[in-house]
GUTORLO-898838 format. One record per residue (C-alpha): x negated, y negated, z; residue number from 1; residue in one letter. Coordinates in steps of 0.05 Angstrom, whole numbers, plus 5000, padded with zeros to 4 digits. Each point is the difference from the previous one (the first is absolute). Last residue first. Layout:
BEGIN
+------+------+------+-----+----+
:   c1 :   c2 :   c3 :   i : aa :
+------+------+------+-----+----+
:    X :    Y :    Z : NUM :  A :
...
+------+------+------+-----+----+
% end
This chain:
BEGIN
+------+------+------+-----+----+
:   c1 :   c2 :   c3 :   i : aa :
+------+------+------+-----+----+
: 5839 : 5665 : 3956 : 185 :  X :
: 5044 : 5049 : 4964 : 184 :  X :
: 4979 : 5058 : 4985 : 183 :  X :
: 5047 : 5035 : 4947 : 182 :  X :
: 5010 : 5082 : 4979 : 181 :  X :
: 5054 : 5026 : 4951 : 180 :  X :
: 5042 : 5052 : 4993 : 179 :  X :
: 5048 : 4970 : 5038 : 178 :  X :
: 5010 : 4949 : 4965 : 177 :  X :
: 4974 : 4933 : 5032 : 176 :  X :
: 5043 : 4946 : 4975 : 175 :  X :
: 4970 : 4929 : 5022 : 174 :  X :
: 5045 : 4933 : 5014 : 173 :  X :
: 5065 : 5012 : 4969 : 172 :  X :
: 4992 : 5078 : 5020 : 171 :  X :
: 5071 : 5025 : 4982 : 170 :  X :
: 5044 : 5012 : 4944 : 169 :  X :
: 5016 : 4931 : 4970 : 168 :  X :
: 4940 : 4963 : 5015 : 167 :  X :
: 4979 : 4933 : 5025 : 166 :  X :
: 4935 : 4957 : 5017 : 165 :  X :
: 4997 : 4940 : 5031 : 164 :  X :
: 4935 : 5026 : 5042 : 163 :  X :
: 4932 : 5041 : 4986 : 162 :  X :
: 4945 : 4966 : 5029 : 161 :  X :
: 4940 : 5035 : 4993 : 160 :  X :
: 4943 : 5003 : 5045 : 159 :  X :
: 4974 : 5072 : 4994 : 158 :  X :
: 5044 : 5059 : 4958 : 157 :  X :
: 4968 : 5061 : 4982 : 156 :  X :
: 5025 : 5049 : 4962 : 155 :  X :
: 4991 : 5076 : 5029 : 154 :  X :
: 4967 : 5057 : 4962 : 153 :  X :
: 5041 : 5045 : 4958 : 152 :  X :
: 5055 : 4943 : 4987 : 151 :  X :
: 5068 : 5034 : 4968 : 150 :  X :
: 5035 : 4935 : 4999 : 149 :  X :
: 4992 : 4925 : 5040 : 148 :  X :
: 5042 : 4946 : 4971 : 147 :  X :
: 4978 : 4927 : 5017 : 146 :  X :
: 5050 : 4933 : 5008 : 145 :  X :
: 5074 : 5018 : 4990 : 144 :  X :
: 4979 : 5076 : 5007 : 143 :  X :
: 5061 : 5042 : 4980 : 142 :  X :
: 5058 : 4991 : 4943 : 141 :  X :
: 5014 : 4941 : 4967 : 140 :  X :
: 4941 : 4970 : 5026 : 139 :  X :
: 4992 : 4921 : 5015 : 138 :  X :
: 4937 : 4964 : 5010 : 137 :  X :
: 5002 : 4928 : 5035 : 136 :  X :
: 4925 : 5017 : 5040 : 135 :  X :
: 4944 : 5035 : 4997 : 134 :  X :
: 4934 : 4954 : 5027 : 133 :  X :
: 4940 : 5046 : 4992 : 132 :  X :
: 4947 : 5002 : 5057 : 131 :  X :
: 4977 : 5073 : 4983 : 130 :  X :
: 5034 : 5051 : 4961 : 129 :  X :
: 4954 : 5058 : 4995 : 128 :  X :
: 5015 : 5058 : 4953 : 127 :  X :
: 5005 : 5074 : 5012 : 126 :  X :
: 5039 : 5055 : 4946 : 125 :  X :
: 5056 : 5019 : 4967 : 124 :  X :
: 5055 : 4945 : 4988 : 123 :  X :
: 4991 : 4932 : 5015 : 122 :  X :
: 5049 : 4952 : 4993 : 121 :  X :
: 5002 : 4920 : 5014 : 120 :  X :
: 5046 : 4939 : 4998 : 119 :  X :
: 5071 : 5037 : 4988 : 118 :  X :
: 4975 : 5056 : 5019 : 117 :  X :
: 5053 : 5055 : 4967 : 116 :  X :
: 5012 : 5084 : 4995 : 115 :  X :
: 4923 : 5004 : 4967 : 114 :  X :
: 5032 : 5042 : 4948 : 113 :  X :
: 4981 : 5071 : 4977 : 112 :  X :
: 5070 : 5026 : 5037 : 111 :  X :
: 5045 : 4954 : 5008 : 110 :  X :
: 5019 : 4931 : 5010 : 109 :  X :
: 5061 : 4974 : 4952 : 108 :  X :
: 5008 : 4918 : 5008 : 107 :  X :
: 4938 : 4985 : 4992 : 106 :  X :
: 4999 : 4933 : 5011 : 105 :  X :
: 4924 : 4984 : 5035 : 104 :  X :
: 4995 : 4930 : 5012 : 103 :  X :
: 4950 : 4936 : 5009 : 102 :  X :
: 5010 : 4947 : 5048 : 101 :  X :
: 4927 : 4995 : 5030 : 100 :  X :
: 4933 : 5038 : 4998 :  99 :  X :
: 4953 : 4949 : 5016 :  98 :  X :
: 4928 : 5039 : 4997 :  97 :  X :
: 4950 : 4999 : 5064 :  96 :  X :
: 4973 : 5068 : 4981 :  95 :  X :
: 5028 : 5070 : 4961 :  94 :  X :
: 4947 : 5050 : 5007 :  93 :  X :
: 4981 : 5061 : 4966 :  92 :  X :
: 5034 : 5070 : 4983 :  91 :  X :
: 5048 : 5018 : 4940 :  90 :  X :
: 5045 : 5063 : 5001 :  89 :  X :
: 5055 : 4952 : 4974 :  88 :  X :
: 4991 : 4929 : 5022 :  87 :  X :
: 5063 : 4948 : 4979 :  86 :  X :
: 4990 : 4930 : 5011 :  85 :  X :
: 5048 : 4945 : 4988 :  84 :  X :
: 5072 : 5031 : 5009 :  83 :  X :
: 4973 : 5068 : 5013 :  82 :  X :
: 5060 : 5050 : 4972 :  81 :  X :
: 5046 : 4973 : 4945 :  80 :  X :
: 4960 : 4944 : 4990 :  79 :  X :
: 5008 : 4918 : 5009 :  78 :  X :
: 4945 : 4946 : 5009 :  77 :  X :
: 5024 : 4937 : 5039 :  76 :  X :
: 4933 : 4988 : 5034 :  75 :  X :
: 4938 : 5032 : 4995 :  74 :  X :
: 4935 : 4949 : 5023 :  73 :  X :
: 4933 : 5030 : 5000 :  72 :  X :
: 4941 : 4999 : 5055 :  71 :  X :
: 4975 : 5061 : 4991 :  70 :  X :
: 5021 : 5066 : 4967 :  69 :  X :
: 4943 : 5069 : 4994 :  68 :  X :
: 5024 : 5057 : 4964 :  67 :  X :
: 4983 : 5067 : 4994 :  66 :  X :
: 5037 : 5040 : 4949 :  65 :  X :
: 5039 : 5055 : 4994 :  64 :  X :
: 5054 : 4953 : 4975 :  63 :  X :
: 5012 : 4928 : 5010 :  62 :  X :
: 5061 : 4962 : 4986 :  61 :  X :
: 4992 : 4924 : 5004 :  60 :  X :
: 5060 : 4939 : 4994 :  59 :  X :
: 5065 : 5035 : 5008 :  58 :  X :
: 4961 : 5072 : 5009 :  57 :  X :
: 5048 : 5052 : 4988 :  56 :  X :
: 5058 : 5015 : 4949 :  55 :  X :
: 5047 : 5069 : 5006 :  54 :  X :
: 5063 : 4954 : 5012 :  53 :  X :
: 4982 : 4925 : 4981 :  52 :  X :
: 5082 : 5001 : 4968 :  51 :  X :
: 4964 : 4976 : 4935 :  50 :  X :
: 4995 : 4925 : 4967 :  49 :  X :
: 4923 : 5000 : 5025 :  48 :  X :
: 4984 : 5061 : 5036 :  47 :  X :
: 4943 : 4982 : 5039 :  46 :  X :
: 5005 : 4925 : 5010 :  45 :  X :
: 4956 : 4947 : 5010 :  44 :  X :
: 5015 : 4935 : 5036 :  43 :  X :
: 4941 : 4986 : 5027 :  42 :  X :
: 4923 : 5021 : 4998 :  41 :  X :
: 4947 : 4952 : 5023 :  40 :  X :
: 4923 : 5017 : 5010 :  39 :  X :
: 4950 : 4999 : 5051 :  38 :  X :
: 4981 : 5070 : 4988 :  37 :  X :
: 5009 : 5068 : 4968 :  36 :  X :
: 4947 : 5042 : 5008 :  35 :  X :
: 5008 : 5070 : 4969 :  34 :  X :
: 4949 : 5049 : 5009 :  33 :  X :
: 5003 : 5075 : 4980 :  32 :  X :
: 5055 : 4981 : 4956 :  31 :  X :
: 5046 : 5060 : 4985 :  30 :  X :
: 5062 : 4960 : 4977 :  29 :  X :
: 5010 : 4937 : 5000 :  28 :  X :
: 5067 : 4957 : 4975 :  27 :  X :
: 4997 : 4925 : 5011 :  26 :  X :
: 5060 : 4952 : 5001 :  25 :  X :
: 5067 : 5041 : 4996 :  24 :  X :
: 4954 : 5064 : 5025 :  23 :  X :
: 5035 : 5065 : 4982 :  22 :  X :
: 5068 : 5013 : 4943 :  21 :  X :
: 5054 : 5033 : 5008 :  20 :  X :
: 5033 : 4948 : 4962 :  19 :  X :
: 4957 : 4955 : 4966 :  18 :  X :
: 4941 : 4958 : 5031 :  17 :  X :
: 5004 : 4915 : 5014 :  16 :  X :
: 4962 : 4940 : 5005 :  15 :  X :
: 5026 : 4937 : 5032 :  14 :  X :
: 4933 : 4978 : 5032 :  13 :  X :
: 4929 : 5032 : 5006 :  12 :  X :
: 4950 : 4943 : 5027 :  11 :  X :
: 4928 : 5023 : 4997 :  10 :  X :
: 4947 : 4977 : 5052 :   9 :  X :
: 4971 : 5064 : 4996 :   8 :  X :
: 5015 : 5067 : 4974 :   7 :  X :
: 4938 : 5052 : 5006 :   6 :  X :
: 4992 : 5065 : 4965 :   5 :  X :
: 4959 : 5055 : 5023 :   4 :  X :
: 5012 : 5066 : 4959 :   3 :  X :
: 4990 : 5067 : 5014 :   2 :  X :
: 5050 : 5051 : 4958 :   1 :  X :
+------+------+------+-----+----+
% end
């Protein structure tokens, strides 16, 4: 499907998907351009009532899609896998967003989960993260801040600060499976 679709300047508060389900705020799925900017999302939560295992994308899951996320707040947003932001198989660039105190509480990581990111996880292919403050997220499993998976091409990460961040299993900071591939700058 090609579709550009732009969210600006939109607040997204409180709102919640069933269990199992993707994207507690915004759900996108094979967008050739989506550009979601200067906008507010907290207190979301994938899996609303649920035990959040099998849920992704607190605040925005994107799949197969390109996306494109600047200057947005995500704070206290809870998933079973990607607290706030969850990116499966989806390229673009995540810039100069406040991703703070959100959770991933999946409490049963397996196979065809994202296995945690508390603040962020991508799954699948290359995005950018530049100049993005990610900090207060908790994972009940791996990844207290970002979650790296089954990259083909590395992520790149330039003028972050990642810190504050905890996890239950290892990588508080960043998680970096090993079959995936980071630059860090």
């Amino acid at each position: 499907s090609e579709a550009f679709v732009e969210v600006r300047n939109c607040v997204f508060r409180d709102n919640a998907c069933t269990s199992n389900g993707t994207g507690g705020a915004i759900y996108a799925r094979e967008v050739l351009d989506l550009w979601i900017h200067d906008s507010r999302f907290e207190d979301n939560d994938c899996d609303y009532g649920g035990n959040h295992n099998g849920s992704d994308g607190g605040a925005i899951y994107a799949e197969l899609s390109d996306v494109t996320l600047e200057d947005n707040v995500l704070v206290r947003n809870r998933a079973g896998d990607g607290g706030a932001l969850a990116l499966w198989q989806s390229t673009g660039v995540v810039r100069r967003n406040l991703i703070a105190g959100n959770a991933s509480l999946d409490s049963q990581p397996g196979t065809g989960t994202l296995h945690g990111g508390g603040g962020v996880a991508i799954f699948g292919a290359p995005v950018t993260l530049v100049d993005n403050v990610i900090v207060d997220n908790v994972s009940g499993h791996l990844g207290g801040g970002i979650i790296i998976e089954d990259t083909g091409a590395p992520v790149t990460l330039r003028n972050n600060t990642v810190a504050y961040n905890t996890s239950s299993a290892g990588g508080a900071g960043i998680h970096l499976d090993s079959s995936g591939q980071a630059t860090l700058h």
